[in-house]
mmCIF file as gemmi writes it, N, C-alpha and C atoms, coordinates in Angstrom:
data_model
loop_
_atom_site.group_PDB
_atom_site.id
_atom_site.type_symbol
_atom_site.label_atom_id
_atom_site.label_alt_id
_atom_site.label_comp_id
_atom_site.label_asym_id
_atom_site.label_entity_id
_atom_site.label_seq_id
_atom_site.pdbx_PDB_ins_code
_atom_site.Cartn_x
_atom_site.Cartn_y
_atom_site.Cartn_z
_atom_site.occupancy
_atom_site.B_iso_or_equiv
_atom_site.pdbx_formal_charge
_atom_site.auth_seq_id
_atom_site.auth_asym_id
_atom_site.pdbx_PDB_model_num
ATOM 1 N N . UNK Axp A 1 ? 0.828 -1.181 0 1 0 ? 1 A 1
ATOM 2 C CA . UNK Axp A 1 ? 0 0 0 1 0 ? 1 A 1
ATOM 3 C C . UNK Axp A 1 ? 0.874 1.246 0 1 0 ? 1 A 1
ATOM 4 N N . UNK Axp A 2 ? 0.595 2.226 -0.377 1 0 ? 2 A 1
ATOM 5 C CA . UNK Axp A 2 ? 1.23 3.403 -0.784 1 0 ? 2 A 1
ATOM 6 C C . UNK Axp A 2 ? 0.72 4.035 0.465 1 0 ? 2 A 1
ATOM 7 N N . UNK Axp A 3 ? 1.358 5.526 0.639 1 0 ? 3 A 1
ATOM 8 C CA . UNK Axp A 3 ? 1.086 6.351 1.655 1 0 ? 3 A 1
ATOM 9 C C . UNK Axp A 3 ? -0.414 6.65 1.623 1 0 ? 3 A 1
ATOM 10 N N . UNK Axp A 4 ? -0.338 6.737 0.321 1 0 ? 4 A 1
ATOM 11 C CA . UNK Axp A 4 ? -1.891 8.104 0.399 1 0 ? 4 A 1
ATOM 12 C C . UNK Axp A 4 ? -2.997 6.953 0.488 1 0 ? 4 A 1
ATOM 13 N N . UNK Axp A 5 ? -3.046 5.437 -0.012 1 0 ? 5 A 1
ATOM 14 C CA . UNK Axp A 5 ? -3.609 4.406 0.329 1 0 ? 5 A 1
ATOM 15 C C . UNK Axp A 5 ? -3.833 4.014 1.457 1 0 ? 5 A 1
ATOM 16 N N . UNK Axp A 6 ? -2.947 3.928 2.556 1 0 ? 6 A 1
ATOM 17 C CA . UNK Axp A 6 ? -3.144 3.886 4.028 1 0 ? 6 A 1
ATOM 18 C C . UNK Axp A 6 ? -3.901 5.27 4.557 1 0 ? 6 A 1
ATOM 19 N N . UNK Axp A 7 ? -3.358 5.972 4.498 1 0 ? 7 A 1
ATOM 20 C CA . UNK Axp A 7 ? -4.326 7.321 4.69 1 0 ? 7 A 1
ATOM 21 C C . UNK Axp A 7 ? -6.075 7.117 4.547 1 0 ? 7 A 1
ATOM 22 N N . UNK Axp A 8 ? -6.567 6.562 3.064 1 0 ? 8 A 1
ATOM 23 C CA . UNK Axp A 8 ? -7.749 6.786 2.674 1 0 ? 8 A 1
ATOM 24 C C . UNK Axp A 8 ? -8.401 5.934 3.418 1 0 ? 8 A 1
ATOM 25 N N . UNK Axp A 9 ? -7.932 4.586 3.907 1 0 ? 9 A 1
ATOM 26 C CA . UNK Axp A 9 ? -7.804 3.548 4.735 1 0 ? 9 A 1
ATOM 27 C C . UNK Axp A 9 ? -8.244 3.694 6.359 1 0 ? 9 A 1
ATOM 28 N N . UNK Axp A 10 ? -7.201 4.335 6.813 1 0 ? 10 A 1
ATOM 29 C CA . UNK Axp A 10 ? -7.614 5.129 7.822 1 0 ? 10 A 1
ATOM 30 C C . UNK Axp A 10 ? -8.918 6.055 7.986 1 0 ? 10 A 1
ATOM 31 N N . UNK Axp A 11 ? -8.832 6.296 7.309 1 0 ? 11 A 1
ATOM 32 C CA . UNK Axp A 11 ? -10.082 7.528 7.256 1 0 ? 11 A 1
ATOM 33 C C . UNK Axp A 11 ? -11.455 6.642 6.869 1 0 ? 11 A 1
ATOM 34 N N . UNK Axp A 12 ? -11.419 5.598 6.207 1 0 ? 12 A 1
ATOM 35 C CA . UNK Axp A 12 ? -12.633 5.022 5.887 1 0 ? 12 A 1
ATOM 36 C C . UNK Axp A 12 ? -13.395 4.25 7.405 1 0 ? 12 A 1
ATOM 37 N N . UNK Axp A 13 ? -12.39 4.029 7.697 1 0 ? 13 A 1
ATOM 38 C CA . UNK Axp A 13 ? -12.428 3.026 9.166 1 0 ? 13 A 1
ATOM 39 C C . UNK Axp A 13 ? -13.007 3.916 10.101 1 0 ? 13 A 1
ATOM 40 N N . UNK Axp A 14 ? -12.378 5.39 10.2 1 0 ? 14 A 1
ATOM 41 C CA . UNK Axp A 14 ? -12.603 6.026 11.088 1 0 ? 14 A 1
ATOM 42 C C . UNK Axp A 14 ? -14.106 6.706 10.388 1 0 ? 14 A 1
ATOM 43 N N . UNK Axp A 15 ? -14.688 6.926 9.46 1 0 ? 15 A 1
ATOM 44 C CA . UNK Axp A 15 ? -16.045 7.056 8.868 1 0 ? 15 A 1
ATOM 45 C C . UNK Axp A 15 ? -17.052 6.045 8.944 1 0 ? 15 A 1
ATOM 46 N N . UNK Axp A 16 ? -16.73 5.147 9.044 1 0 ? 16 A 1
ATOM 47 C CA . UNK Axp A 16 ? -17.567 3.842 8.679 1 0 ? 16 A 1
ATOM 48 C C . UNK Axp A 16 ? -17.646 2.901 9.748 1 0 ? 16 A 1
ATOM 49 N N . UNK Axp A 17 ? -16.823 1.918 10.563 1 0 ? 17 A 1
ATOM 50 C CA . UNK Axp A 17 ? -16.325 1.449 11.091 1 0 ? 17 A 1
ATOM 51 C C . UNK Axp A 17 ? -16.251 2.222 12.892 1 0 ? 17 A 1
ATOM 52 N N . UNK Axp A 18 ? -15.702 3.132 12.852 1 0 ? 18 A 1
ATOM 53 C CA . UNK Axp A 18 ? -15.473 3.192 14.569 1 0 ? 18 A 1
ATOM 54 C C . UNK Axp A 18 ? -16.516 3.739 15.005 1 0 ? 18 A 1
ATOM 55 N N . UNK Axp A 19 ? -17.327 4.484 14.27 1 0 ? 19 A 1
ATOM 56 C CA . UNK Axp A 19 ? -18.534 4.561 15.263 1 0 ? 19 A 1
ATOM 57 C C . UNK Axp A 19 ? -19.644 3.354 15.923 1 0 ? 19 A 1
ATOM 58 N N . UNK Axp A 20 ? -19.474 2.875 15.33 1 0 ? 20 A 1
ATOM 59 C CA . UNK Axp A 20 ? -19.991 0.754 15.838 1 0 ? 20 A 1
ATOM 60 C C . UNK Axp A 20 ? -18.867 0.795 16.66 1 0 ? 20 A 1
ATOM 61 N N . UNK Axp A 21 ? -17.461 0.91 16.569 1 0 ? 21 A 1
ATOM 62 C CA . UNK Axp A 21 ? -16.853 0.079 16.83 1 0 ? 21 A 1
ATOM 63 C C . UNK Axp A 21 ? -16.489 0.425 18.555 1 0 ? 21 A 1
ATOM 64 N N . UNK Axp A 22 ? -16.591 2.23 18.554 1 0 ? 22 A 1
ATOM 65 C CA . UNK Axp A 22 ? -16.401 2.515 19.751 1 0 ? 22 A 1
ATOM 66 C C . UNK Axp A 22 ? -16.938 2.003 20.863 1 0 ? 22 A 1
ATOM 67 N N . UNK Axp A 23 ? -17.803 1.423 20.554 1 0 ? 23 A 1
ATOM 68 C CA . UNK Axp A 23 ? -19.147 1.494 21.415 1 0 ? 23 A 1
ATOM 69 C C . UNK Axp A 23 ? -19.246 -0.617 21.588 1 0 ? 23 A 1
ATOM 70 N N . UNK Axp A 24 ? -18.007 -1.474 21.014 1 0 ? 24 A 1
ATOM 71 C CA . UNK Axp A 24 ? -18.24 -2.333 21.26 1 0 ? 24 A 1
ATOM 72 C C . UNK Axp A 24 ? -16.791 -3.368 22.139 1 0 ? 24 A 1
ATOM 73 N N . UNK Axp A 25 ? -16.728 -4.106 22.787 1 0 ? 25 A 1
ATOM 74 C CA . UNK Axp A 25 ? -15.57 -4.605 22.983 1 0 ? 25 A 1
ATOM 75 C C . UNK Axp A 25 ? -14.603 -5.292 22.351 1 0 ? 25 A 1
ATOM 76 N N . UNK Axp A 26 ? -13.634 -5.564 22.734 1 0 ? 26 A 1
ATOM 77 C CA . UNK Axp A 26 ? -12.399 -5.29 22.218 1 0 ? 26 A 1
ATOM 78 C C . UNK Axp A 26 ? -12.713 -7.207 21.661 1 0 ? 26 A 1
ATOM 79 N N . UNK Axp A 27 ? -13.817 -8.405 21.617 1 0 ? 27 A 1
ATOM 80 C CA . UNK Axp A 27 ? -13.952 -9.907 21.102 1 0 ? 27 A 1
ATOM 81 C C . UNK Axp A 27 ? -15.399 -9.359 20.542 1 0 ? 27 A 1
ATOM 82 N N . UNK Axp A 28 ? -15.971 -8.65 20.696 1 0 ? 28 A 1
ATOM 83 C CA . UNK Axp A 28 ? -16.898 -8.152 19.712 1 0 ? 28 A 1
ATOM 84 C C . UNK Axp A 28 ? -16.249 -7.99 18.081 1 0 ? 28 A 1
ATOM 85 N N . UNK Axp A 29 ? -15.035 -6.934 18.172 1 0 ? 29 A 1
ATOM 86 C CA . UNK Axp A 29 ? -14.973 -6.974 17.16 1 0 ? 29 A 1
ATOM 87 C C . UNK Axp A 29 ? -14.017 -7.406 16.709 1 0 ? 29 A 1
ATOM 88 N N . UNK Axp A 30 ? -13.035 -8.033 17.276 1 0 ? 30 A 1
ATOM 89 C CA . UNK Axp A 30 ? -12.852 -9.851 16.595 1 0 ? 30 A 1
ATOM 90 C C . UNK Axp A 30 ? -13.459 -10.571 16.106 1 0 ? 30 A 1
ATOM 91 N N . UNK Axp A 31 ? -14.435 -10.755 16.856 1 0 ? 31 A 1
ATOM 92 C CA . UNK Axp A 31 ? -15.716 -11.785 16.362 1 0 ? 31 A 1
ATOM 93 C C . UNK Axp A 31 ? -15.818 -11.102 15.187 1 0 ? 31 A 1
ATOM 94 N N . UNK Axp A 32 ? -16.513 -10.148 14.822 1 0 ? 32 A 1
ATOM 95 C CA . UNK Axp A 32 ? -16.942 -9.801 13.513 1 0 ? 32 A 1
ATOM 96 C C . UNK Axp A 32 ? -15.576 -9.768 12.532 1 0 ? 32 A 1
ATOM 97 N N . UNK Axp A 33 ? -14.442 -9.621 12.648 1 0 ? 33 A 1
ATOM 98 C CA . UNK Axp A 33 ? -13.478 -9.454 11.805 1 0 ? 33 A 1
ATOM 99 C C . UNK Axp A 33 ? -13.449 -10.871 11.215 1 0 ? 33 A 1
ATOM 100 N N . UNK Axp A 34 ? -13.152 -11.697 12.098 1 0 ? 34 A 1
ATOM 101 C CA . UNK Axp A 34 ? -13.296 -12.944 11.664 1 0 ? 34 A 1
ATOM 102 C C . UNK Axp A 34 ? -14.231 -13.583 11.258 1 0 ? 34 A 1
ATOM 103 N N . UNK Axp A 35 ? -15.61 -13.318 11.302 1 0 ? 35 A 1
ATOM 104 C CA . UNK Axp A 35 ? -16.431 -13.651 10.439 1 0 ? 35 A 1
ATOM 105 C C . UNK Axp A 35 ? -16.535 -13.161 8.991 1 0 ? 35 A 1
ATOM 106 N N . UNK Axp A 36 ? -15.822 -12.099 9.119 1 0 ? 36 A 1
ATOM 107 C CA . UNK Axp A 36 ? -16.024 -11.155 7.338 1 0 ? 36 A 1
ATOM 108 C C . UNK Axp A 36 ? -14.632 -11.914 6.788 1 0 ? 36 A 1
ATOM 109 N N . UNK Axp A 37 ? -13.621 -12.373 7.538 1 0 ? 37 A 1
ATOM 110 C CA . UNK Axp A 37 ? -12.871 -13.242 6.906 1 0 ? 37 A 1
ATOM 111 C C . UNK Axp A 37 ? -12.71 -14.648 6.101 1 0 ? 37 A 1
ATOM 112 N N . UNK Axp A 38 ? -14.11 -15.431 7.292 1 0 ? 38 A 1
ATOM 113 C CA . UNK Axp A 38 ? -14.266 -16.418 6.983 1 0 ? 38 A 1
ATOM 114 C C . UNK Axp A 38 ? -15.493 -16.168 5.642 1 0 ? 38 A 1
ATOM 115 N N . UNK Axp A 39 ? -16.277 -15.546 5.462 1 0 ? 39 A 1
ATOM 116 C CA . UNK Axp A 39 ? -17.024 -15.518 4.505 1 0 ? 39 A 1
ATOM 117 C C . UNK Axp A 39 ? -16.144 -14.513 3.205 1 0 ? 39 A 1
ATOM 118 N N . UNK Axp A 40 ? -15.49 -14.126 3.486 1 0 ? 40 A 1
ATOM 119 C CA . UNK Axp A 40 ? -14.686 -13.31 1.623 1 0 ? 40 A 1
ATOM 120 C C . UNK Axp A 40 ? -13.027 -14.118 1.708 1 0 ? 40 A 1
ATOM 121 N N . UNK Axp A 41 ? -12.748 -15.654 2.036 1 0 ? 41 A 1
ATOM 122 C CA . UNK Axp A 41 ? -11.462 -16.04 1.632 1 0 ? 41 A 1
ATOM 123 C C . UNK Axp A 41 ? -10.652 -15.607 0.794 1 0 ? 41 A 1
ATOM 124 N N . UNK Axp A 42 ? -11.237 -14.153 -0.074 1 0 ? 42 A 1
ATOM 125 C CA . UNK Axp A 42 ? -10.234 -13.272 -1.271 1 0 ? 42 A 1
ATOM 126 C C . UNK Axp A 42 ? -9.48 -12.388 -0.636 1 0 ? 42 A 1
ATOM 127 N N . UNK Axp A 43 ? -9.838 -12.005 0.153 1 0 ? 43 A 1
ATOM 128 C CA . UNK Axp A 43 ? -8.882 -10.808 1.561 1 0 ? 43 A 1
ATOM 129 C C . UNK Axp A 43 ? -7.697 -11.377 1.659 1 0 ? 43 A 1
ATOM 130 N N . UNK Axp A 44 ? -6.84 -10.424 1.441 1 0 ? 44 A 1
ATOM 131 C CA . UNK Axp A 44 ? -5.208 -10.642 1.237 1 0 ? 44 A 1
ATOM 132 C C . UNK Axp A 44 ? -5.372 -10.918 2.852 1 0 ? 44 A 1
ATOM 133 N N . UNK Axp A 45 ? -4.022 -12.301 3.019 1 0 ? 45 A 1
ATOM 134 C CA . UNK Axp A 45 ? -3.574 -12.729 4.439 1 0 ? 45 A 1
ATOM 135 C C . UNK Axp A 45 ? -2.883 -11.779 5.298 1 0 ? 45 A 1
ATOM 136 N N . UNK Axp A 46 ? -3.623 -11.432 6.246 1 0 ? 46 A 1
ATOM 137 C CA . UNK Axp A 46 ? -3.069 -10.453 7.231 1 0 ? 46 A 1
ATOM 138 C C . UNK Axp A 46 ? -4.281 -9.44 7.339 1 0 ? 46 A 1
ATOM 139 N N . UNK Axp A 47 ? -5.527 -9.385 6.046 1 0 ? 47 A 1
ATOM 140 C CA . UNK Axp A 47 ? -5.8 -8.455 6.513 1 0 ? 47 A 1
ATOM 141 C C . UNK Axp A 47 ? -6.582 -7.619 7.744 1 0 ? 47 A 1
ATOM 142 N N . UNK Axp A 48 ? -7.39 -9.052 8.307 1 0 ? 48 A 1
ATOM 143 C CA . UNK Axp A 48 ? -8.067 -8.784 9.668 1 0 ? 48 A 1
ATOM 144 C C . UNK Axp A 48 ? -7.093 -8.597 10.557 1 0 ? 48 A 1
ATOM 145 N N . UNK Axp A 49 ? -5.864 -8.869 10.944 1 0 ? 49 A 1
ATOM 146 C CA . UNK Axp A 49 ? -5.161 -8.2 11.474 1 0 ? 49 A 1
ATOM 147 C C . UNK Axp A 49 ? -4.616 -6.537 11.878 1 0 ? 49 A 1
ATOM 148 N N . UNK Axp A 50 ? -4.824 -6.211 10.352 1 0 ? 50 A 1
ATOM 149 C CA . UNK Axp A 50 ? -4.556 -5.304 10.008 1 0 ? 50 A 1
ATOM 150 C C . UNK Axp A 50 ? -5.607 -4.174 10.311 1 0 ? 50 A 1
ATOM 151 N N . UNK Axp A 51 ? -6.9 -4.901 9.903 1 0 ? 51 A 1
ATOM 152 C CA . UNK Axp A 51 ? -8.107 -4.257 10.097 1 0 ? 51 A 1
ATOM 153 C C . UNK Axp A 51 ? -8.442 -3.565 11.902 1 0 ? 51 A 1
ATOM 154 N N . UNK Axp A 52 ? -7.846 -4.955 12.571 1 0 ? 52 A 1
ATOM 155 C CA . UNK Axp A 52 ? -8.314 -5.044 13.611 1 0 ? 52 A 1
ATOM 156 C C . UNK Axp A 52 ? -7.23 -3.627 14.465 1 0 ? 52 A 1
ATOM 157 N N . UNK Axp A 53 ? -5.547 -3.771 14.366 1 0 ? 53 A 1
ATOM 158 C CA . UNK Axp A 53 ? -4.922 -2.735 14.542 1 0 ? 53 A 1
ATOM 159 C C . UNK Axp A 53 ? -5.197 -1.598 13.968 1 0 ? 53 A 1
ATOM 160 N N . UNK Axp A 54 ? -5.564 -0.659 13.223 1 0 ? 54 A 1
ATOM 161 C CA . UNK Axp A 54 ? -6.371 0.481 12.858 1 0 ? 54 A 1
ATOM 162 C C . UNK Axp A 54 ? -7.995 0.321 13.531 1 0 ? 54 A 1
ATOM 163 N N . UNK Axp A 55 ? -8.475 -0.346 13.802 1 0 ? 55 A 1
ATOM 164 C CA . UNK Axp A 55 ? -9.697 0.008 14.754 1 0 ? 55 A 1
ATOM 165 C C . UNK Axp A 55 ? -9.362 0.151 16.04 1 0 ? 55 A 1
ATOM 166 N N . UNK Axp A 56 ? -8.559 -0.825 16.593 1 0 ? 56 A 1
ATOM 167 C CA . UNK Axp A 56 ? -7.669 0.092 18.124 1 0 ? 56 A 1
ATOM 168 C C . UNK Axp A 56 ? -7.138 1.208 18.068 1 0 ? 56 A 1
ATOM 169 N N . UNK Axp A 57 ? -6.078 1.485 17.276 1 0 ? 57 A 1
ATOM 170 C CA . UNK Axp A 57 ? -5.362 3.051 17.065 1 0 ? 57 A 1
ATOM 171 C C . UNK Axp A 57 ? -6.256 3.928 16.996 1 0 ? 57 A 1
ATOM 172 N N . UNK Axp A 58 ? -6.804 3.673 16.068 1 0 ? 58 A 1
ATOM 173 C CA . UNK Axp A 58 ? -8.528 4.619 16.374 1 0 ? 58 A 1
ATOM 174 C C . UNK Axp A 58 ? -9.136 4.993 17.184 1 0 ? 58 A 1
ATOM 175 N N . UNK Axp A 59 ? -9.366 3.66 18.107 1 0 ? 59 A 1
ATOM 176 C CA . UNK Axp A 59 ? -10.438 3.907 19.274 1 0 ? 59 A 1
ATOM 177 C C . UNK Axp A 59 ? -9.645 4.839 20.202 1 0 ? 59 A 1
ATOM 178 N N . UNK Axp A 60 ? -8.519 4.299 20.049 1 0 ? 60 A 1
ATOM 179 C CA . UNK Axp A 60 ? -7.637 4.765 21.38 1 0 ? 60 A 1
ATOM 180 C C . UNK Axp A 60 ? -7.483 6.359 21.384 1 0 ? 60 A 1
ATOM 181 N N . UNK Axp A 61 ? -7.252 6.585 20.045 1 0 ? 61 A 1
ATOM 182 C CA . UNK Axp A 61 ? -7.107 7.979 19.828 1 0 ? 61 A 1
ATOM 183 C C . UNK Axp A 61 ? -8.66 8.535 20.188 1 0 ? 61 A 1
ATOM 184 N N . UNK Axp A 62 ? -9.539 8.424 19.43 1 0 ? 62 A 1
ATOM 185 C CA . UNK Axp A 62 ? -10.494 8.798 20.2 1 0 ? 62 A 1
ATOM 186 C C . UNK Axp A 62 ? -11.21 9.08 21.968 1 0 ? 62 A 1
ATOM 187 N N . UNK Axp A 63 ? -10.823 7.413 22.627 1 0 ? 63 A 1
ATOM 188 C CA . UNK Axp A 63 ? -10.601 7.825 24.067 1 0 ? 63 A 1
ATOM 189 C C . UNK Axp A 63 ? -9.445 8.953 24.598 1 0 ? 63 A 1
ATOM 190 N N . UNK Axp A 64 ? -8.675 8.868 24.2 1 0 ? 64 A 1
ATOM 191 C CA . UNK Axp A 64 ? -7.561 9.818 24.188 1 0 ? 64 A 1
ATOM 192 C C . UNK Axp A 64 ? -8.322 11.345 24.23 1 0 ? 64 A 1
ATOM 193 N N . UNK Axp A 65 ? -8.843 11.727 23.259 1 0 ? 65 A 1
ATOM 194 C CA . UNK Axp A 65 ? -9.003 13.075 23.25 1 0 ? 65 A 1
ATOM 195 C C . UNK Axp A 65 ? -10.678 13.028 23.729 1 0 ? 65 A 1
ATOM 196 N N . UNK Axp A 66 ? -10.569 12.489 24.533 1 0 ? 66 A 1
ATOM 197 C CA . UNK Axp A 66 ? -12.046 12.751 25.451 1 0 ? 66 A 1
ATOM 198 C C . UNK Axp A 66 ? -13.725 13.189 24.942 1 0 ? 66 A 1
């Protein structure tokens, strides 16, 4: 992924994604990562990982600034 690719990335997560996500625990949304994994086996390997670290950095930043 390129810079400006991670960027848009970020920002989609933080549009789409953390407002559910704030508001759920930390095997909540495991659970769901891994279910959107197990149903689209085309998702490059790593990417619920990946998914899952940008929804923490997120959240955190968000708890962070109160």
């Amino acid at each position: 992924m390129t810079i400006e690719e991670e960027q848009q990335f970020r920002d989609q997560i933080a549009q789409s994604i953390l407002p559910y996500a704030v508001n759920m625990t930390m095997d909540q949304v495991k659970n769901i990562i891994e279910s959107v994994e197990q149903q689209n086996p085309n998702l490059p390997e790593g990417f619920g990982n990946m998914l899952l670290e940008q929804i923490l950095v997120a959240k955190s930043k968000l708890v962070s600034q109160g």
